[in-house]
MMTF fields as JSON, N, C-alpha, C and O atoms, coordinates in Angstrom:
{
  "mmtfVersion": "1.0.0",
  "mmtfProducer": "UNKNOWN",
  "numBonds": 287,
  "numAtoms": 288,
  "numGroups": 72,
  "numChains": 1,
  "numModels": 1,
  "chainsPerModel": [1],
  "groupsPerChain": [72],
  "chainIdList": ["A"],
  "bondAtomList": [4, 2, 8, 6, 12, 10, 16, 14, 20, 18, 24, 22, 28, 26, 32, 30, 36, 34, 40, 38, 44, 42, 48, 46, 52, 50, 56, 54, 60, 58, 64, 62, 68, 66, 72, 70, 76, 74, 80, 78, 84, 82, 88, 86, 92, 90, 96, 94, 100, 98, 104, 102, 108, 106, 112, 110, 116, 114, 120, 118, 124, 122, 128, 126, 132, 130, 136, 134, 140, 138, 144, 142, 148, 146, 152, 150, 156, 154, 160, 158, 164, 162, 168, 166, 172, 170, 176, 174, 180, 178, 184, 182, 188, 186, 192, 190, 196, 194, 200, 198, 204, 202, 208, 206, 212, 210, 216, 214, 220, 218, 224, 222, 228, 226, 232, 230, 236, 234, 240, 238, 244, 242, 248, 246, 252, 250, 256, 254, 260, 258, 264, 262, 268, 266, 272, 270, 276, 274, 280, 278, 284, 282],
  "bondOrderList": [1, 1, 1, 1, 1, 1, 1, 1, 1, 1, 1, 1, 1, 1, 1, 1, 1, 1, 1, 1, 1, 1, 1, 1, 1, 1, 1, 1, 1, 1, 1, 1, 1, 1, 1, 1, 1, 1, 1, 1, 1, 1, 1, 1, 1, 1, 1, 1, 1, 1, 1, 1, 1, 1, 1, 1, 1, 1, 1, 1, 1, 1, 1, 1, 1, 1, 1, 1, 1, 1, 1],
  "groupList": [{"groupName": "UNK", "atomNameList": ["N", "CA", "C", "O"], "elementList": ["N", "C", "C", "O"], "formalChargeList": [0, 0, 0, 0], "bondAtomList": [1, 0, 2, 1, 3, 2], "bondOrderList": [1, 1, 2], "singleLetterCode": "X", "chemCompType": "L-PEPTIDE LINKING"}],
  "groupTypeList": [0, 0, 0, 0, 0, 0, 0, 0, 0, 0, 0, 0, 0, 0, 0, 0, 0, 0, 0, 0, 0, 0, 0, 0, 0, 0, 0, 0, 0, 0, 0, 0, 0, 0, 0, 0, 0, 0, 0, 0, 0, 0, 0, 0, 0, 0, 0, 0, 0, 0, 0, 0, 0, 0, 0, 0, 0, 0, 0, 0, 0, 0, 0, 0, 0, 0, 0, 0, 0, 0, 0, 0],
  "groupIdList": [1, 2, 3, 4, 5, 6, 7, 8, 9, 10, 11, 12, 13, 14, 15, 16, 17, 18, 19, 20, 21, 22, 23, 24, 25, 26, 27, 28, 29, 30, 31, 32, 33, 34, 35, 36, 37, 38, 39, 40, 41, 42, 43, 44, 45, 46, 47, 48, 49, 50, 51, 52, 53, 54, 55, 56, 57, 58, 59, 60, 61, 62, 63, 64, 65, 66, 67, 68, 69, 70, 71, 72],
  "secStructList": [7, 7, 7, 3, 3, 7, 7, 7, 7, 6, 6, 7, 7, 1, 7, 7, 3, 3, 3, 6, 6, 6, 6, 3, 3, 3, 7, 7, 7, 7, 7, 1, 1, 2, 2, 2, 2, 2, 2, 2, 2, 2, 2, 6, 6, 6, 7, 7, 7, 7, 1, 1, 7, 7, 7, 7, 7, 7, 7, 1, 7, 2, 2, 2, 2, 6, 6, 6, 7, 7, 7, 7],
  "xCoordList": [89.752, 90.617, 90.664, 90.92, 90.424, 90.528, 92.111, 93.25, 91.835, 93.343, 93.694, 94.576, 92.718, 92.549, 92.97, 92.408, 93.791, 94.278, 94.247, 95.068, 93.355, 93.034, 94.52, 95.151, 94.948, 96.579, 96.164, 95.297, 97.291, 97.215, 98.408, 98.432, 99.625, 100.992, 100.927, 100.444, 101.704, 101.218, 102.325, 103.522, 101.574, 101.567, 101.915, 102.813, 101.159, 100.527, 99.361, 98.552, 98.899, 97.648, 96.8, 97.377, 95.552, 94.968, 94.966, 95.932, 93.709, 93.822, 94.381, 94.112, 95.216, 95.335, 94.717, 95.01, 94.064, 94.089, 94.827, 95.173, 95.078, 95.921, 95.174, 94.59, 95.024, 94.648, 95.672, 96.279, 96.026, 96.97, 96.575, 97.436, 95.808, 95.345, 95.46, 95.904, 95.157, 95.204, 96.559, 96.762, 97.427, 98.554, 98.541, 99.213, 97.596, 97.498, 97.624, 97.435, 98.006, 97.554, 97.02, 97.597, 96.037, 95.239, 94.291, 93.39, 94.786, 94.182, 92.891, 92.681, 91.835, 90.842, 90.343, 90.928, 89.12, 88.784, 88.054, 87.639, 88.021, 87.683, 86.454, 85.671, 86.114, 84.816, 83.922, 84.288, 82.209, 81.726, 80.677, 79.94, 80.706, 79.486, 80.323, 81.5, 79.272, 79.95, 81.031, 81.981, 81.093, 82.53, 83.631, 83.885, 84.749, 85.311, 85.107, 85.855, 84.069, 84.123, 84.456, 85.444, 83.707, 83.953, 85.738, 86.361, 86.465, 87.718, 88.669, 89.653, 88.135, 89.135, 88.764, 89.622, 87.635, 87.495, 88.277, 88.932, 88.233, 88.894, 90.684, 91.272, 91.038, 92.493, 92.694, 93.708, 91.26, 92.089, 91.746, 91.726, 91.522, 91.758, 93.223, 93.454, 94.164, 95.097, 94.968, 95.796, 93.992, 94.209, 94.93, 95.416, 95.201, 95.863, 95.066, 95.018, 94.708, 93.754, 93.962, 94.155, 94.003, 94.652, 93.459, 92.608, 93.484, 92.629, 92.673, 92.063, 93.099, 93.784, 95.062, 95.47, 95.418, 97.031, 98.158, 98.063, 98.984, 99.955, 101.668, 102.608, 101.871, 103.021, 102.345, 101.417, 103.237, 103.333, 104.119, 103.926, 105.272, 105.949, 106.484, 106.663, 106.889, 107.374, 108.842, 109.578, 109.191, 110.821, 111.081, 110.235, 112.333, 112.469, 112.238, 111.919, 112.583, 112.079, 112.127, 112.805, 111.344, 110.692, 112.246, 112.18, 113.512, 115.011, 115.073, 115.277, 114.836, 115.32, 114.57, 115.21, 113.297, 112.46, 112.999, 113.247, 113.149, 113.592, 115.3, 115.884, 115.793, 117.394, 116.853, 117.481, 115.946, 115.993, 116.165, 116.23, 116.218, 116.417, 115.04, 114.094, 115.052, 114.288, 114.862, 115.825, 114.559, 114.881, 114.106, 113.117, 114.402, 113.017, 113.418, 112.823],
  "yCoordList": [132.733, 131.856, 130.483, 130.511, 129.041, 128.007, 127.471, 127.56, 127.035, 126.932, 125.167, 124.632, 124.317, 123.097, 122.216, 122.23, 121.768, 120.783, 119.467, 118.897, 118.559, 117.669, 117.363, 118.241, 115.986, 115.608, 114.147, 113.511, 113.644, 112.314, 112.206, 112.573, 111.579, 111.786, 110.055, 108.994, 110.42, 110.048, 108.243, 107.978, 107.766, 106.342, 105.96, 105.228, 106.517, 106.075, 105.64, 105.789, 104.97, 104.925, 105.939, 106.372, 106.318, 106.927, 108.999, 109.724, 109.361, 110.707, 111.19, 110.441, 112.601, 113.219, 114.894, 115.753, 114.969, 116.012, 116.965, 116.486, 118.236, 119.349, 120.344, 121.16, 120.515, 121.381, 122.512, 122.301, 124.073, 124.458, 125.088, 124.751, 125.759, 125.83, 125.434, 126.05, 124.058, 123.193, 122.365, 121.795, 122.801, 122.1, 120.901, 120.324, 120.224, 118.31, 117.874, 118.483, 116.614, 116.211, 114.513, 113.623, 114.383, 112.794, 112.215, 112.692, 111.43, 110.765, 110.296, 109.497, 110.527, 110.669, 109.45, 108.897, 109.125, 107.776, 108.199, 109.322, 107.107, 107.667, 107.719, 106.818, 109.104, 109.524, 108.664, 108.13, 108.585, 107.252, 108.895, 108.453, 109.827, 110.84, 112.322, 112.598, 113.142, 114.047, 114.824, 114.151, 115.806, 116.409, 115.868, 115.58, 115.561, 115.41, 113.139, 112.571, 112.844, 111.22, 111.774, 111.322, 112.75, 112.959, 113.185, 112.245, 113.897, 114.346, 112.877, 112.634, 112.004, 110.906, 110.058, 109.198, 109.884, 109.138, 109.326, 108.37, 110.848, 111.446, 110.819, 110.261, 111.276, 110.384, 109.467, 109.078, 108.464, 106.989, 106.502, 105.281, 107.292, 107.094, 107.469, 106.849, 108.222, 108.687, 110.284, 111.001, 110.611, 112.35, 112.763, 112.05, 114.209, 115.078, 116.456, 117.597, 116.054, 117.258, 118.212, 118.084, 119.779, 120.755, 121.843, 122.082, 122.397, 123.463, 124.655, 124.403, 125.415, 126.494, 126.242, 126.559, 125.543, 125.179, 125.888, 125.629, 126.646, 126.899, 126.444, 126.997, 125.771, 125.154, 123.977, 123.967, 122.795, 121.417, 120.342, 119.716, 120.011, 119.64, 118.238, 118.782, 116.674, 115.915, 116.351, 116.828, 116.268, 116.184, 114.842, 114.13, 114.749, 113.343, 113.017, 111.956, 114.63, 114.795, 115.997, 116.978, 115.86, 117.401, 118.399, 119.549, 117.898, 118.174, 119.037, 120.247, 118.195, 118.446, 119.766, 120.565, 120.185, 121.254, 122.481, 123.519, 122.008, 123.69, 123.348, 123.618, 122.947, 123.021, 124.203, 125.196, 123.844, 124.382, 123.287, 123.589, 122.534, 120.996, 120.925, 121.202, 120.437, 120.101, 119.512, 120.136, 118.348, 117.543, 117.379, 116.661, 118.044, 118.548, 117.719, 117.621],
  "zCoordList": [100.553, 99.794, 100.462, 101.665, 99.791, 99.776, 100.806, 100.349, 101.968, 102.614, 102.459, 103.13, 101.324, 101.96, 100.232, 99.137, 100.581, 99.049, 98.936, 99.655, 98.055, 98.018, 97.258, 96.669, 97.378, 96.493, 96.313, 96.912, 94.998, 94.807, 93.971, 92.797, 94.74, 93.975, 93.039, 93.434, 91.57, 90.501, 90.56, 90.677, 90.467, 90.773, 92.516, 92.934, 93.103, 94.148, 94.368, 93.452, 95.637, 95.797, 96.737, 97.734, 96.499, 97.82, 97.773, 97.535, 98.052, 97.998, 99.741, 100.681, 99.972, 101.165, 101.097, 100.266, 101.91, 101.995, 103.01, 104.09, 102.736, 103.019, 103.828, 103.116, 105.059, 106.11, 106.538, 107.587, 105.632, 105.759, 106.977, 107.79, 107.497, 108.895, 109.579, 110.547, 109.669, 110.503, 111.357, 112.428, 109.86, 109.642, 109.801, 110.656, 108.813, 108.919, 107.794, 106.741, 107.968, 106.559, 106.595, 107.22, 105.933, 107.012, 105.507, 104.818, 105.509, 103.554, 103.525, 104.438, 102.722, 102.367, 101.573, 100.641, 102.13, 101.536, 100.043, 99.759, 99.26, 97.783, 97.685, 97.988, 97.122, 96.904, 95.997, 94.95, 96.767, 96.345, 95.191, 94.31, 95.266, 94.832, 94.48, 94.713, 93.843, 93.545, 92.968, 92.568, 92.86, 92.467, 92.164, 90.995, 93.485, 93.774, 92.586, 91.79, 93.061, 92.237, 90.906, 90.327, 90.327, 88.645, 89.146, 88.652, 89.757, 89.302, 89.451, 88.752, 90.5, 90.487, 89.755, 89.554, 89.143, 88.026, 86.667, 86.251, 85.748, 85.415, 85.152, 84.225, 86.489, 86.849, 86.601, 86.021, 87.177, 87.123, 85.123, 84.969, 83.85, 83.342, 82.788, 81.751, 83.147, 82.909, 83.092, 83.654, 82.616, 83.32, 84.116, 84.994, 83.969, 85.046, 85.49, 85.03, 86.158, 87.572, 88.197, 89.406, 87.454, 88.26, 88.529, 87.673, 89.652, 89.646, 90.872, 91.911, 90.797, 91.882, 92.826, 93.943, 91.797, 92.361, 90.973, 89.773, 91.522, 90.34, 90.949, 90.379, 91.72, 92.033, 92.764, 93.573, 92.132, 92.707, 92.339, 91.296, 93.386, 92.699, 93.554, 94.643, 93.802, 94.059, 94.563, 93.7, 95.486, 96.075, 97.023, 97.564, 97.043, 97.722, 99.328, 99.865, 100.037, 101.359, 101.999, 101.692, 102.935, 103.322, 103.368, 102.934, 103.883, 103.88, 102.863, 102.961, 101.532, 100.149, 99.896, 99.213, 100.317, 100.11, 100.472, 99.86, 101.916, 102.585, 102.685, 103.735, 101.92, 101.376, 99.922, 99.556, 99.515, 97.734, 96.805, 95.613, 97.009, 96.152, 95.874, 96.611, 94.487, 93.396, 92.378, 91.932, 91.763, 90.786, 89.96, 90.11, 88.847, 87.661, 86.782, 85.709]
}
């Protein structure tokens, strides 16, 4: 199983990726080839990009998470 999540929170700039192993997280310069170029291309027309993720969600800070806070 995949431990590694590419992210791009929605009107921001810039991809991060997610090293759950690793426990890092260190942002990724934009793909000039490949895969990964078709999916942010995709995006930067307005698309939305999901693929082996079934929870994801924006909170205001890491606090708010492991309180249970969510603002839907």
């Amino acid at each position: 199983m995949a431990r590694v999540v590419v992210i791009r929170i929605a009107d921001e700039e810039g991809l991060w990726v997610i090293d759950l192993d690793a426990r890092s997280v260190v942002p990724l310069d934009p793909p000039n080839a490949g895969g990964l170029k078709a999916v942010t291309d995709h995006r930067a027309s307005g698309k939305i990009v999901t693929k082996g993720v079934d929870v994801a969600v924006v909170v205001k800070s890491a606090e708010a998470a492991f309180s249970g806070h969510y603002d839907g």
